[in-house]
C-alpha positions in Angstrom: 0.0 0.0 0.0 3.1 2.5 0.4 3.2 3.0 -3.4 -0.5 4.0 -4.0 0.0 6.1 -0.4 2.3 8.0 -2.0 1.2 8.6 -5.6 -1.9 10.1 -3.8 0.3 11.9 -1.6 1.9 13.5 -4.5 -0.7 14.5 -6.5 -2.5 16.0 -3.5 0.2 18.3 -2.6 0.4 19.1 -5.8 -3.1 20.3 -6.5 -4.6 21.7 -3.0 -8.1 22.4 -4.6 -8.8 18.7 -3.7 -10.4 18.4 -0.5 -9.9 15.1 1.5 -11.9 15.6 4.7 -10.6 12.2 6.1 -7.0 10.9 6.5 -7.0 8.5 3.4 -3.5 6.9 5.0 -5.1 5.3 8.0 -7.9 4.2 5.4 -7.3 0.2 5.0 -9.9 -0.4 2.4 -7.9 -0.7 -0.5 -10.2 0.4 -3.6 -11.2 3.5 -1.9 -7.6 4.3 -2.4 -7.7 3.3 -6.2 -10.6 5.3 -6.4 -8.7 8.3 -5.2 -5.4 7.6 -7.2 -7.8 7.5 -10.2 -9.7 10.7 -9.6 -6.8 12.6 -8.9 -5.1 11.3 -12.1 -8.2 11.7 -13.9 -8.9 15.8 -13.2 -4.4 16.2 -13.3 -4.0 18.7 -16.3 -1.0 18.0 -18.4 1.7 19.1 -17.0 5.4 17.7 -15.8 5.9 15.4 -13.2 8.5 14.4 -11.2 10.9 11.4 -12.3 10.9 9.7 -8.9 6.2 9.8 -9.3 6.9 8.1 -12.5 9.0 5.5 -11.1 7.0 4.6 -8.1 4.0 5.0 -10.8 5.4 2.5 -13.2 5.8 -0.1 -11.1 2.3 0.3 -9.0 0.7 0.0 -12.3 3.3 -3.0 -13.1 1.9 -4.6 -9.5 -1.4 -4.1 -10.7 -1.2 -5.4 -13.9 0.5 -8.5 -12.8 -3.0 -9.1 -10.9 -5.3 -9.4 -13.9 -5.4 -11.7 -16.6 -3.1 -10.1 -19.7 -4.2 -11.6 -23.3 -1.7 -11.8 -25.7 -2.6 -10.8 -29.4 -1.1 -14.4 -30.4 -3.3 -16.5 -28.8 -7.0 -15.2 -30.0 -8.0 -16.8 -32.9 -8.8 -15.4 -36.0 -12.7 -15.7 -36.8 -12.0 -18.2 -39.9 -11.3 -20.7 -36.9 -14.2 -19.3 -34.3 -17.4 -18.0 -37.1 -18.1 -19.3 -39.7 -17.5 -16.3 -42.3 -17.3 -17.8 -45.5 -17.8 -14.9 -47.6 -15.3 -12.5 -45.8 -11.8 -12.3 -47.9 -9.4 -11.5 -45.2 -11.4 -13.9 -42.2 -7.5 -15.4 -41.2 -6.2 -11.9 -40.0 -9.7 -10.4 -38.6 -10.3 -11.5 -35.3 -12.9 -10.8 -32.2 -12.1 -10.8 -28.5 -14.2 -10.3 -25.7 -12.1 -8.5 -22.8 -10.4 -5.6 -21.2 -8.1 -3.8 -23.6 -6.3 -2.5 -21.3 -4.7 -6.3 -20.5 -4.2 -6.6 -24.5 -0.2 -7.5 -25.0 -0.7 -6.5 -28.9 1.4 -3.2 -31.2 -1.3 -1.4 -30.5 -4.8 -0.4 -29.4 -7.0 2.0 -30.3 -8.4 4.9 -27.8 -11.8 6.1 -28.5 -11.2 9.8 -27.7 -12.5 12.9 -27.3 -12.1 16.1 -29.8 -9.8 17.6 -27.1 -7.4 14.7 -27.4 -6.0 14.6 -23.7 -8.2 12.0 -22.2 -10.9 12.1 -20.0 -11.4 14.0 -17.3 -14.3 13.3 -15.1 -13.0 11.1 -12.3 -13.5 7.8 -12.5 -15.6 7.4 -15.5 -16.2 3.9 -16.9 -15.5 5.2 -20.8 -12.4 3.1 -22.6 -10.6 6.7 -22.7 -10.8 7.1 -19.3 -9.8 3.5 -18.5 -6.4 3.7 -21.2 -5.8 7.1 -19.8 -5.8 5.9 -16.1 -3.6 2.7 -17.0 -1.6 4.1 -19.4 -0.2 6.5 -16.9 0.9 10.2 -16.3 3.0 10.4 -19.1 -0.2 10.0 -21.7 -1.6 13.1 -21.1 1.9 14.8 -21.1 2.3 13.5 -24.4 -1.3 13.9 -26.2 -0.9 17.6 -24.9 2.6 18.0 -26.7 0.5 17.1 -29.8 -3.1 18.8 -29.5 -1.0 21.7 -29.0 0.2 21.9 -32.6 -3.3 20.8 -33.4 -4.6 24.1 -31.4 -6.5 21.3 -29.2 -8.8 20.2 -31.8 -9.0 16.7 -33.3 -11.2 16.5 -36.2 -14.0 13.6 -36.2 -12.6 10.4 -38.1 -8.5 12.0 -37.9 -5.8 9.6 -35.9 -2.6 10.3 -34.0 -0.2 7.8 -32.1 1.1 7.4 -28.6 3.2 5.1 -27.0 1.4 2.7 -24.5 3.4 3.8 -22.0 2.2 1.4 -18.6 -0.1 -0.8 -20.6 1.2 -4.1 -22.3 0.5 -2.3 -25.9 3.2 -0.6 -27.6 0.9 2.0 -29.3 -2.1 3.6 -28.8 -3.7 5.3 -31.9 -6.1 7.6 -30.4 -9.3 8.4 -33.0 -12.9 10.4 -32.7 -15.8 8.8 -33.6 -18.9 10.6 -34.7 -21.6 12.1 -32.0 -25.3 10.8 -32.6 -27.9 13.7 -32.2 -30.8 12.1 -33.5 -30.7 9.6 -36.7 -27.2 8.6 -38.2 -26.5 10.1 -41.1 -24.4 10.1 -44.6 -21.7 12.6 -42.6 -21.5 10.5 -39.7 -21.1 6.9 -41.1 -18.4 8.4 -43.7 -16.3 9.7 -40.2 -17.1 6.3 -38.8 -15.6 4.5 -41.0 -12.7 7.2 -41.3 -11.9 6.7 -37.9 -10.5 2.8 -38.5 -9.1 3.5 -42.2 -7.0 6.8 -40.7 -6.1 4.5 -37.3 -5.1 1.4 -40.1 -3.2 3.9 -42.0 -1.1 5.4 -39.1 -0.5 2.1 -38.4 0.9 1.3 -41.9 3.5 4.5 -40.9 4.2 3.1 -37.9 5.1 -0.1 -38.4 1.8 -2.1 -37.0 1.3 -5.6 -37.2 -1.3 -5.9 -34.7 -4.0 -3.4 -33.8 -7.3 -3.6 -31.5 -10.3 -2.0 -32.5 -13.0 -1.0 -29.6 -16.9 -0.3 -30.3 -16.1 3.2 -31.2 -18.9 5.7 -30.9 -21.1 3.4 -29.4 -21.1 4.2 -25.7 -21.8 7.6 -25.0 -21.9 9.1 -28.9 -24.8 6.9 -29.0 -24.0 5.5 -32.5 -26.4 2.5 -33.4 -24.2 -0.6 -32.3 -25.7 -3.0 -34.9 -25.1 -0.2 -37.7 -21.9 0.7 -36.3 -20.5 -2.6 -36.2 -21.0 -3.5 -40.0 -19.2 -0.3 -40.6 -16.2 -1.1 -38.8 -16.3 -4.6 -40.5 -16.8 -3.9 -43.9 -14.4 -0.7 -43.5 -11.5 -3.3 -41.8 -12.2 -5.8 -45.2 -12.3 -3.1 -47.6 -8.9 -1.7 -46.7 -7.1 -5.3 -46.4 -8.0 -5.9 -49.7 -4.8 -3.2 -50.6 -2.7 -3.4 -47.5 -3.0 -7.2 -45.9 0.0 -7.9 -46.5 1.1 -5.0 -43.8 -0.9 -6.9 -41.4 -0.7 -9.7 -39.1 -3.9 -9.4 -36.8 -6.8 -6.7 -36.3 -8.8 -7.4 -33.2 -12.2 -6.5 -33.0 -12.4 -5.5 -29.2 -15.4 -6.0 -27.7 -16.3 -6.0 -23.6 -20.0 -7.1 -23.2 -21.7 -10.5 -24.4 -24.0 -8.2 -26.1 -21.3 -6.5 -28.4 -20.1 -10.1 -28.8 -23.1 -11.4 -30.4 -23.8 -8.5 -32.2 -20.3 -8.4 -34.2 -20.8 -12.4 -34.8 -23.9 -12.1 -36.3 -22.3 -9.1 -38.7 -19.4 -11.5 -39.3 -21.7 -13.8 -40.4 -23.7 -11.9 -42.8 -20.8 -9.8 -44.1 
């Protein structure tokens, strides 16, 4: 408990707006103390940190890690072995996995972010920015702000950049912004849909990808039609391999519910 003690220690001297009204170090319960890491990292803008915070951060999050189960991108199967997909061309590269992406040993994931590009900041919110943010570590914000910066903050719907993983067993992250749903999808927003995984594919491509994870993107809290927005991301995926498979080892079709799981092997099935 002395590493998470201090990390919270840390970031509370370093931002005395937070108010702790009770002495968190004689606190036992364990997850209230995540919790408060968390929040604190969460709401940190990005700024620089201290060497010896990174350290003891690195290998908390390395103790952490080591508690959960971490996948690695060689052993899920592609979907020629686990759905039957006869009619899908590239069916030996394109794979789905149910699980925590944040566990994925793969070259990259991708971050379903926001226009601002630095994370998100409401403490301890359950979106998969927050989540890769958090587990990533400090340094993630530090560098997506070196970035936005020349981008004057502003990431356009469907554009990419890339980050190093950082604390998480990915390499990469390529961070994208899916489409916001108002009412019913449209032309606009399916086009930026499906620009968000050819733009991610192609950064890739520059970097030197193999393997790439794909989350649900836009269908959490940009509300985009999850049966609508997963044939997008599968016929975008198969359209694109049809030039570049040969730069390609594995895409991962990330999924976290049994809902989102069923949904993309029906798609796979009628693609």
């Amino acid at each position: 408990m002395e590493k998470i003690d201090y990390l919270i220690n840390y970031l509370l001297q370093e931002n005395r707006k937070v108010n702790i009204t009770e002495n968190f170090s004689n606190n036992v319960d364990e997850e209230y103390k995540k919790k408060l890491w968390r929040s604190l990292c969460n709401v940190r803008q990005a700024k620089p940190i201290s060497q010896e915070y990174l350290k003891i951060e690195k290998e908390y999050l390395k103790e952490e890690l080591n508690k959960k189960r971490i996948t690695k991108v060689e052993d899920i199967k592609p979907i020629s072995i686990k759905v039957e997909a006869e009619t899908l061309e590239n069916k030996d590269k394109i794979c789905l996995w149910k699980g925590d992406i944040t566990t994925l040993e793969i070259d990259s994931i991708v971050n379903a972010a926001n226009s601002q590009g630095l994370g998100c900041f409401i403490p301890c919110h359950n979106c998969i920015d927050n989540q890769i943010n958090t587990f990533a570590g400090i340094n993630l914000r530090i560098e997506c702000n070196k970035i936005m910066k020349e981008k004057e903050y502003f990431l356009k719907t469907g554009e990419a950049f890339v980050t190093k993983g950082y604390n998480l067993p990915a390499k990469y992250i390529i961070h994208t912004v899916g489409p916001i749903v108002q009412d019913k999808v449209n032309k606009k927003e399916r086009k930026e849909l499906e620009d968000c995984y050819i733009n991610s594919l192609k950064l890739a491509i520059k970097k030197g990808i193999k393997t790439i994870a794909f989350p649900c993107i836009s269908t959490g809290e940009y509300k985009f039609p999850k049966e609508e927005a997963c044939m997008i991301a599968i016929l975008a995926v198969e359209r694109f391999l049809k030039d570049y498979n040969k730069y390609f080892d594995k895409i991962v079709f990330n999924v976290y519910s049994e809902e989102d799981y069923k949904i993309y092997e029906r798609n796979i099935r009628k693609s």
